[in-house]
C-alpha positions, 0 to 999 in steps of 0.5 A, a space after each residue: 878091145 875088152 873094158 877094164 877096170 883098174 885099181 881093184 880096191 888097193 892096189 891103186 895104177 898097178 892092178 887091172 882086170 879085163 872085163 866082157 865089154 867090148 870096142 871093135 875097130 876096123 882099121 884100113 890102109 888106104 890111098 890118102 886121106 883120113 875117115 873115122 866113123 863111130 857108132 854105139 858109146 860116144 857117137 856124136 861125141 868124139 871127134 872124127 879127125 886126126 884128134 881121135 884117140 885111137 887115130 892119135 895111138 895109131 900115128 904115135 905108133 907108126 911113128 915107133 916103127 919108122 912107117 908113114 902109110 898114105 891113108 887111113 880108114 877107122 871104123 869104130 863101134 864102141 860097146 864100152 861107155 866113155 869116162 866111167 872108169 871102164 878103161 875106154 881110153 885104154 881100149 883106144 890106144 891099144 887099138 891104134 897101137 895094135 893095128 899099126 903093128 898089125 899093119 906094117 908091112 915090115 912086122 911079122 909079128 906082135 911084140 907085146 913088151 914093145 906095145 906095153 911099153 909104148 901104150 903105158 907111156 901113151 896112157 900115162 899109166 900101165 894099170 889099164 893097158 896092161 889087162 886090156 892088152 894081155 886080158 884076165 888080172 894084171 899086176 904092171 908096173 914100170 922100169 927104168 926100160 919102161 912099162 911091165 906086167 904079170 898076168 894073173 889066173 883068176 879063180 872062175 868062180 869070181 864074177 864081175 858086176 858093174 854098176 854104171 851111172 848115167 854121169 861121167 867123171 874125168 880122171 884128171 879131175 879124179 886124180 887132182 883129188 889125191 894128196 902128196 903124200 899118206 900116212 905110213 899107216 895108209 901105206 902099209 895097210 894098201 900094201 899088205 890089202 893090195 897082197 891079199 888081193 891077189 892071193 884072193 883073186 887066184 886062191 881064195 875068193 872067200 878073202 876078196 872082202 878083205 882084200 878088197 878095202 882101200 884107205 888109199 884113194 877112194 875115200 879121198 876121191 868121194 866127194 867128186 862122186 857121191 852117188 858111187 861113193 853112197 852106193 859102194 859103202 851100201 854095197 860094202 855094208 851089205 858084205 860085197 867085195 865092191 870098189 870104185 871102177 879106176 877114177 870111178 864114178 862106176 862101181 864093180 863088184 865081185 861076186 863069187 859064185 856058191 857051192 852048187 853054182 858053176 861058171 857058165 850055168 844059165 841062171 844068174 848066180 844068188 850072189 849077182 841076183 843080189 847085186 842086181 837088186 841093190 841098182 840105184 835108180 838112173 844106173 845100170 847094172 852090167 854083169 860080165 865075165 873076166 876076158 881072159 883073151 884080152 886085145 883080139 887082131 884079126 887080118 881082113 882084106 887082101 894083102 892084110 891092108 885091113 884088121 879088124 879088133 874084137 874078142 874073143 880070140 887072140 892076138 898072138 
């Protein structure tokens, strides 16, 4: 399950992007009883009973498709950090939805708009799901019938870099920070931004400065995070297309690469040498590459009693 970070500036709970950062699960069928075991980001912190997120997604998705197994068996070795703005949670629930779906004996097959919609109303929101469910950008939004989403192609000379502080931010509080209501102004300038946006991330990267500038909930949200508030007006000061990662606190930007620099290339290109440079001290800095394969379902054991998520590949 790839990490995401949504928003992308302006386009505030309807813009993703999947990002080479990844949980893998096993999940398992068994005779009773429930097992979790976690390993990598949140060992130790996250529960190991039925409150797991992904335990939680796989029983509320169980429940969608009229199927009670007698036992279950979770494996999880987390690459993605947890409350970071990196879409952890989303990764969980999409896991869980998955592997039920995966694993019913009377599913032959995924049904991406039934998942989105079940996962967007786990999640609360699609912004996140919906890349980490389909991988590259997405564009979600939600109906009457429920949750939706456009898969974008992203121009492969843009490269993510995500500045990751060693503080975490819950999005509860993050979103508590936003006001009712904005100023026609600020509402116009993040439509026509959040526009741009996609014409830049699949046309013209050269306009991701612009298309990335936000009125609408960074500035509101700054005071809860300084550090990453400091850090991207420098980054943004210094020319780099840098937003606040979903509730934040972490920062991505994205680079893009130069004329004589190819995706793939085994040096760093300049521009994410120079982002690597500005690192505060305490963050780290992670650069990555855009999923295009988005949620990964692999088959394992006898009968299919097992699956198993990672990336890359496909789930379809």
């Amino acid at each position: 399950m790839p990490a995401t970070s949504a928003n992308l500036g302006p386009a505030f709970d309807c813009a993703g992007l999947a990002l080479t950062c990844w949980d893998t699960l096993d999940v398992a069928v068994t005779d009773g009883g429930l097992v979790v075991e976690v390993s990598g980001e949140g060992a130790g912190e996250l529960p190991t009973d039925e409150s797991h997120l992904v335990v939680q997604a796989f029983r509320a998705a169980c429940a969608e498709l009229g199927w009670t197994p007698s036992g279950l068996r979770l494996t999880a070795r987390n690459g993605i950090p947890q409350g970071r703005g990196m879409g952890s949670s989303a990764a969980a629930v999409t896991a869980g939805v998955l592997a039920a779906w995966a694993l019913c004996p009377d599913v032959t097959a995924v049904d991406d708009a039934a998942v989105l919609r079940l996962l967007s109303e786990l999640e609360g929101h699609p912004d996140n799901v919906a890349p980490c469910l389909l991988g590259g950008a997405t564009l979600s939004w939600t109906t009457p019938a429920g949750a939706r989403a456009a898969r974008l192609a992203v121009d492969p000379t843009i490269t993510p870099v995500l500045f990751v502080p060693g503080t975490t931010l819950s999005t509860h509080l993050a979103r508590g920070l936003l006001p009712a209501t904005v100023p026609h102004a600020d509402a116009a300038h993040a439509a026509g931004r959040s526009a741009l946006l996609v014409h830049a991330l699949t046309r013209d990267p050269a306009l991701l400065f612009e298309g990335t500038e936000d009125r609408l909930h960074q500035p509101q949200r700054a005071a809860a995070m300084p550090a990453s508030a400091e850090l991207l007006a420098r980054l943004r000061t210094d020319g780099h297309a840098a937003v606040v990662s979903g509730a934040g606190p972490c920062v991505l930007a994205l680079a893009v690469l130069g004329p004589d620099e190819h995706p793939g290339d085994p040096a760093p290109a300049a521009a994410v040498r120079e982002l690597a440079a500005a690192v505060p001290e305490g963050w780290a800095c992670l650069p990555l590459r855009v999923d295009h394969d988005g949620a990964v379902v692999t088959p394992q054991g006898r009968d299919h009693g097992a699956v198993s998520s990672e990336s890359p590949g496909t789930h379809r």
